[in-house]
N, C-alpha and C positions, 0 to 999 in steps of 0.2 A: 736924243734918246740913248739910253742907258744897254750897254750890249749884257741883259740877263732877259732869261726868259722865265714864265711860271705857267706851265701848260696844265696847269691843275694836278689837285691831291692825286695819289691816287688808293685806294681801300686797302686797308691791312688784312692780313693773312689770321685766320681762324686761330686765338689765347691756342687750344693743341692742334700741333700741326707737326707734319713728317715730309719733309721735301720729296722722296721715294714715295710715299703714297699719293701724293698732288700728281706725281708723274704720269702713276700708274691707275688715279683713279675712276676711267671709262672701262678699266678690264674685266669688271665683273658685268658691264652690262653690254661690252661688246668683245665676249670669249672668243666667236670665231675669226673676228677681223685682223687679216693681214697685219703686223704691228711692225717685223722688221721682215726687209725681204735682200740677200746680199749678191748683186746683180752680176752676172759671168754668163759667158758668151755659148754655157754647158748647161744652164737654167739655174744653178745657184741655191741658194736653200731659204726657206721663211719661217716664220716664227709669228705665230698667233700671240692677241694680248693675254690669253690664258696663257698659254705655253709662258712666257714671257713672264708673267706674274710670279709663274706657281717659281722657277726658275729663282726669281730675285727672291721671295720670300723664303725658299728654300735654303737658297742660300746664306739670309740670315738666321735659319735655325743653324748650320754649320757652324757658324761664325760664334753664336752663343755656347751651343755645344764645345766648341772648342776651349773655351775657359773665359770668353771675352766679353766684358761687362760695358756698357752704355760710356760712352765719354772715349774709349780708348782707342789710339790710332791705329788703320790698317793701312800700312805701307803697298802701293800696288803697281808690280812691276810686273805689268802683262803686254802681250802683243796688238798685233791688229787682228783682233778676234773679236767675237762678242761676249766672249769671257769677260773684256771688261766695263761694257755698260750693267753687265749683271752681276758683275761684282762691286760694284761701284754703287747702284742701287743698291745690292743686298745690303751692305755695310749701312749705307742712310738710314735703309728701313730697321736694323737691329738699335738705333740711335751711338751707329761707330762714327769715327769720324775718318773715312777712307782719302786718301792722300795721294791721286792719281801725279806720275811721273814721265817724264817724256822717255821711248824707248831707245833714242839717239844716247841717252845720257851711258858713258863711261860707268864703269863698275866701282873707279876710284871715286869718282862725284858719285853714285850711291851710295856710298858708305859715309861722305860726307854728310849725306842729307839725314842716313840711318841715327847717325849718332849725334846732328843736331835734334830730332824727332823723339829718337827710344820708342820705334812703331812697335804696337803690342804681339805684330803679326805683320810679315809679309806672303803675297801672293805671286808668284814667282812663275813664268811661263821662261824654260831654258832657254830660249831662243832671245831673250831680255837681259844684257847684261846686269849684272847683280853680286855683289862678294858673296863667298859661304855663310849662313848664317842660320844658327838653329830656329831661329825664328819662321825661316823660309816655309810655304806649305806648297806642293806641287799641283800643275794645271787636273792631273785625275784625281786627287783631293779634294778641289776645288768647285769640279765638275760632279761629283756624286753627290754634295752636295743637293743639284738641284732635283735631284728627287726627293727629300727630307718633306716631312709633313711643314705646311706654311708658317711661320712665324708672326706673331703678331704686330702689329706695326709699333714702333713705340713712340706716343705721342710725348710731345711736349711745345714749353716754350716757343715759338717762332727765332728767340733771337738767340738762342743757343746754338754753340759750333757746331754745324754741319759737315763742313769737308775745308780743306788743305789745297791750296795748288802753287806753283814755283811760277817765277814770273819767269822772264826769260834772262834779266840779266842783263842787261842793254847798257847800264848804268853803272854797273861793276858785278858784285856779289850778286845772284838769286836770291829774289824773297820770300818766305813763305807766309802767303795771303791766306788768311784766316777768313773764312762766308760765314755765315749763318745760314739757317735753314728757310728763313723767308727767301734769300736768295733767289729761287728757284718761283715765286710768289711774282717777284718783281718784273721775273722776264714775259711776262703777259704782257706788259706794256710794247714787246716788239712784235705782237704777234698783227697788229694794227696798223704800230709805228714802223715798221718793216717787213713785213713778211706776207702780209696778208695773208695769214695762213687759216686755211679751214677745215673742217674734219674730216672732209672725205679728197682731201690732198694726198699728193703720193710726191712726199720732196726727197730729193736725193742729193746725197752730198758726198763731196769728189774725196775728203778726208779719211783719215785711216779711223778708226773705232778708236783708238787708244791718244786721240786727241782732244783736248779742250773742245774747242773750234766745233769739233763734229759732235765730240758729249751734246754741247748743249742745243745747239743749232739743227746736227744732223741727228740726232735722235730724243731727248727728251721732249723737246721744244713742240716735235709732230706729237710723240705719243700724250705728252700733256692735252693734246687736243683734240686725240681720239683718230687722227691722222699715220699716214703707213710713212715711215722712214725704208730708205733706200740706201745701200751703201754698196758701193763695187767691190769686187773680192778684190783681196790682198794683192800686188803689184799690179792691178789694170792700169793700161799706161792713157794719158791723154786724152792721145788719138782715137782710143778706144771706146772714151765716153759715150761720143755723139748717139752713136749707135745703140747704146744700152739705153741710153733716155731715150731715144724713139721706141725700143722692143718693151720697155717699162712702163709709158704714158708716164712719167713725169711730167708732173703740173708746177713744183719748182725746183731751182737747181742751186748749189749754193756750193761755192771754190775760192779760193785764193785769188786778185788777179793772176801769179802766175800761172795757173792752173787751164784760166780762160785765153790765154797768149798762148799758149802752148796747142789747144784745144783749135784755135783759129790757122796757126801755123800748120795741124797736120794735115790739111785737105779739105774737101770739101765737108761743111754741113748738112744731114739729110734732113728733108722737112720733121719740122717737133709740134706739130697739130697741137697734142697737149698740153704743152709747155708756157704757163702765164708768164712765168720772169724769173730773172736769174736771180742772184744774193750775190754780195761779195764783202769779206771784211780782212783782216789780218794785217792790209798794207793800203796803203792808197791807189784804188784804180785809174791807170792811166787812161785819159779819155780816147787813144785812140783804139786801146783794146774795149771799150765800151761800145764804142762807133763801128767798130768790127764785126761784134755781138750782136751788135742789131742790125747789121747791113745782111750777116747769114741768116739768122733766125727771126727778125722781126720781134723781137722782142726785147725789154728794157734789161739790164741791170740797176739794179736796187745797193748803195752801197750802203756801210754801216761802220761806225767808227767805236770803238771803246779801247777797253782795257783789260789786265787779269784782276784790278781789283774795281769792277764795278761793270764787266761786260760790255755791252755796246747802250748806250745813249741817245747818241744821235745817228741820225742814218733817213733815207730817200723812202717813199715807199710809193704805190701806185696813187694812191689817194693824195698826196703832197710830193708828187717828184723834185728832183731835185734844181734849185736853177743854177747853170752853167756854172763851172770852174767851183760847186762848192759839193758838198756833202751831205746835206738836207738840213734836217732840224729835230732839234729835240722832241726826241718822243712826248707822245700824250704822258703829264703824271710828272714829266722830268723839270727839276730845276736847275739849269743852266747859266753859268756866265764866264766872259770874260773876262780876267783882272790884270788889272796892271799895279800899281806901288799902291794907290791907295783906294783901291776895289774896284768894282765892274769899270771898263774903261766905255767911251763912244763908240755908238755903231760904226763901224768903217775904219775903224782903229786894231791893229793889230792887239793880242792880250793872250794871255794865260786861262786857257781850257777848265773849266772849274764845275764839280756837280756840288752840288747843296749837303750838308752832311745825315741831311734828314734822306736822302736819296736812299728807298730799301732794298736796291741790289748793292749798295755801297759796301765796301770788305767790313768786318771787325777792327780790324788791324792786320801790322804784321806781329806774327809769333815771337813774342822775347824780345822784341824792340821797340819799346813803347815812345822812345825817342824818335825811333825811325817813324813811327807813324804819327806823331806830332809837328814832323819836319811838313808833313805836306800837307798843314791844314793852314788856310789862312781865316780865321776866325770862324765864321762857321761854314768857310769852303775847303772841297779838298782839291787840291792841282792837281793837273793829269800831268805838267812837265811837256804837253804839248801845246804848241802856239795856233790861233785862229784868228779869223776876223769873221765879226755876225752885221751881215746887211740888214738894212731896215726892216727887211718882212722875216727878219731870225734865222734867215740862211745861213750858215757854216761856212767858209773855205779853209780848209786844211794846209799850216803854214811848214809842218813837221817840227823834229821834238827842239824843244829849246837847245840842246846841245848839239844837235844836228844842222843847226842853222849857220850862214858864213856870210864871212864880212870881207869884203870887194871893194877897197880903195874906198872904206869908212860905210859903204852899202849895208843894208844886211840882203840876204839873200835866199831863197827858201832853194833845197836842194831837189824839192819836188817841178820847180819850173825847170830846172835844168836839167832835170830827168826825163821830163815829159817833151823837149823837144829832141834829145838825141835818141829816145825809145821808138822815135819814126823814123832813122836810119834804116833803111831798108837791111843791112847787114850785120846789125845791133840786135841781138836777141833779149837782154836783158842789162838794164846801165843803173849806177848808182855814183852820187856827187856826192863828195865830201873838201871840207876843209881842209888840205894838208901842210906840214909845215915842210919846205926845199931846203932852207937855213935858220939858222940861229934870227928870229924875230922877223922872219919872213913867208907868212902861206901864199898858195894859191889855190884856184877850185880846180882840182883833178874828177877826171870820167873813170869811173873802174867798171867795164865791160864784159860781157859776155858774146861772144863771136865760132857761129860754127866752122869759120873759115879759119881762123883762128887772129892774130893782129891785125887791124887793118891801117889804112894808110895815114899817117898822122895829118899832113895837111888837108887832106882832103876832109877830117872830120873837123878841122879846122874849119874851112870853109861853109862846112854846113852848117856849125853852130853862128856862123858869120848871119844865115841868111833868117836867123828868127831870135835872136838873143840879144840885147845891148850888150858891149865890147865887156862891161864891169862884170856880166854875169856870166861870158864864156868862159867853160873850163881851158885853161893853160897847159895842162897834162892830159893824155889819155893812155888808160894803164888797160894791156887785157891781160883780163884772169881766167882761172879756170869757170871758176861758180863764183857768185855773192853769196857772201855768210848770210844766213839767219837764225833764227832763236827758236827755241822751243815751241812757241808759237806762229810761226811763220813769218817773223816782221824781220823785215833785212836791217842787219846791223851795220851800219853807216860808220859807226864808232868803232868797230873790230877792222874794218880798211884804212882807216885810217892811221889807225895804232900800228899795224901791219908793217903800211905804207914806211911809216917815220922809223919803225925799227932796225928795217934794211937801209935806212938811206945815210948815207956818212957823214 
């Protein structure tokens, strides 16, 4: 059997449609209900779906007011506030096309992205690196706003540009992934395929506001469903979660695995009565911080795997958990496969991660590189660049990204098994494998570490990768670092330690 799966069509999105209005449209018939509530240990503040409405459409009269016409981009360099889910919304609903950016990014890579762009308009909270620029509008600007009379929503097409996002970059240059407005259409398929999410849910999510991740997952995704999002004020650390999801009732929870490693590390667990199941996407869940999760709280993590240009796909969910060592399965609606040279390859066979081009969370493209987005189709699939293998009943295991992967005395190697035994070093807080080159036509697999103690002792992690690893797949280096890099999205760049790595070495 053939490693592609076809879990059925799934329904297209209404000839006019507004991705902001699909978000937001339970608000008019559920004005009073809870919609965002921002969690701190002083009670924190909420926002009704009215409030919340009148806000985002508020906002796009601003937005028009301001001289801004349908089609044109809004650059948005805001905090972790709620300024930017309601700036981000407003923009959809005027039919702008808003252009959220990560607030790590340098004010020299702003200016990059500004003058690949020509945004018609940026939205600028000080506290957000950003150059001077007359364009810039400020947070009290932007905020009076939401008291403007409502704007109308502006319908159109489904498959016209909706919004902008930067990939992280993993690969060299950041891209700029072009969506549509069905986009936002397509992620109903995880709301079954992962989430089990239902309307009177209160999911809370460990992310800042001014991320991806939490945009779609930790707030649309609920309010599309008539559901209250949760989000913790600005610097709650960890440790502090647990706590907030019990005084919250949270029914889901959804982090990073770092996020849940970290959560396990600060102490104990208080019972979470409410709490059906975790989420987790952005990197590969190590099973032992899985195993961890459910030995405190009794309850599962649900993982989910995609991308910036086509979101998450596959992923576990209560309904079809996942079996052992994989990732779940393609959602209801998704078509999936494997490929190797000359298309889907066999179940059991390693292959190239591939969604169908008819998939309608799939990007438009990238912006101004029509070549670039050509590169990654192979007839009518697009490659994700990451490698899997699909077991006979369509189960996933995640092998990591093709250029991530190492070769061990002609082996190949996936860096995710040698991550997952040395991440249960008891004095290993955080580990990532990579390829490196020692000499001119010579690698080996090196451990780049995370250690509160700070080095630890080289033979002895010697010996512990002795006691679970074949000799070919033990790392031969082990390097501690301060932190592992990641990317604007949360995924640990494997490729920036190793670049590192080789740069210092003689």
């Amino acid at each position: 059997m053939l490693s592609i799966t076809d879990n059925g069509g799934f329904s297209a999105p209404p000839a006019h449609f507004n991705m902001a209005a699909h978000v937001l449209r339970h608000a008019a018939a559920l004005p009073d209900k809870t919609a965002l509530r921002i969690l701190s240990s002083e009670g924190g503040e909420s926002w009704s779906f009215a409030e919340l409405s009148a806000a985002v459409r508020g906002t796009a009269t601003g937005l028009l007011r301001h001289g801004l016409t349908p089609g044109d981009l809004v650059l948005l360099r805001l905090g972790n506030t709620v300024d930017f889910p309601v700036a981000y919304l407003g923009a959809l609903a005027a039919g702008l096309v808003p252009v959220p950016t990560a607030a790590a990014l340098t004010a020299r890579e702003t200016a990059r992205i500004i003058g690949e762009l020509d945004p018609a308009v940026i939205l600028h909270d000080p506290e957000v690196p950003c150059p001077e620029d007359p364009r810039c509008l400020t947070l009290a600007q932007i905020r009076a706003w939401h008291d403007l009379p409502p704007a109308e929503w502006h319908m159109g097409d489904p498959e016209r540009l909706g919004y902008i996002v930067y990939t992280s970059g993993t690969s060299g240059k950041p891209s700029a992934v072009m969506h549509a407005h069905r986009a936002i259409w397509a992620r109903q398929m995880m709301f079954d395929g992962w989430y089990d999410l239902r309307s009177e849910d209160r999911l809370c999510h460990a992310g800042a506001f001014n991320w991806t991740y939490t945009l779609g997952t930790g707030l649309m995704d609920p309010w599309t469903m008539g559901a209250t999002a949760l989000i913790p004020s600005p610097g709650t650390p960890p440790g502090a979660l647990p706590a907030l999801l019990a005084e919250a009732a949270a029914t889901i929870f959804a982090a990073t695995p770092g996020v849940y490693r970290q959560m396990m590390k600060s102490g104990k667990i208080p019972p979470l009565p409410a709490l059906r199941h975790g989420l987790s996407a952005g990197e590969k869940l190590p099973e032992a911080t899985g195993s961890a999760w459910r030995d405190a709280t009794g309850t599962e993590i649900y993982e989910a795997y995609g991308m910036s240009e086509c979101s998450t796909f596959i992923s576990a969910c209560p309904a079809y958990p996942a079996a052992p060592g994989t990732l779940g399965q393609p959602q209801p609606g998704r078509r999936v496969a494997l490929l190797g040279d000359d298309g889907p390859v066999p179940r059991g066979t390693p292959g190239l991660i591939a969604v169908h081009r008819s998939e309608p969370g799939l990007m438009l493209g990238y912006r101004g590189a029509p070549e670039q987005t050509a590169e990654r189709y192979r007839g009518d699939w697009f490659v994700t660049g990451d490698t899997g293998v699909m077991d006979e009943d369509g189960q996933i295991a995640y092998l990591g990204r093709t250029d991530d992967m190492m070769n061990a005395g002609g082996f190949r190697v996936s860096p995710l098994e040698v991550e997952a035994v040395m991440a249960g070093h008891p004095q290993i807080e955080a580990v990532a494998a990579a390829e490196v080159a020692v000499r001119t036509d010579v690698t080996v697999i090196a451990a780049f570490y995370t250690a509160p103690d700070g080095p630890l002792d080289e033979e002895a992690l010697h010996r512990y990768a002795q006691t679970s690893l074949a000799r070919y797949k033990q790392p031969r280096l082990y390097i501690h670092v301060p932190a592992l890099p990641v990317g604007a999205n949360g995924k640990l760049l494997r490729r920036k330690l190793r670049e590192e790595y080789e740069a210092r070495t003689p």
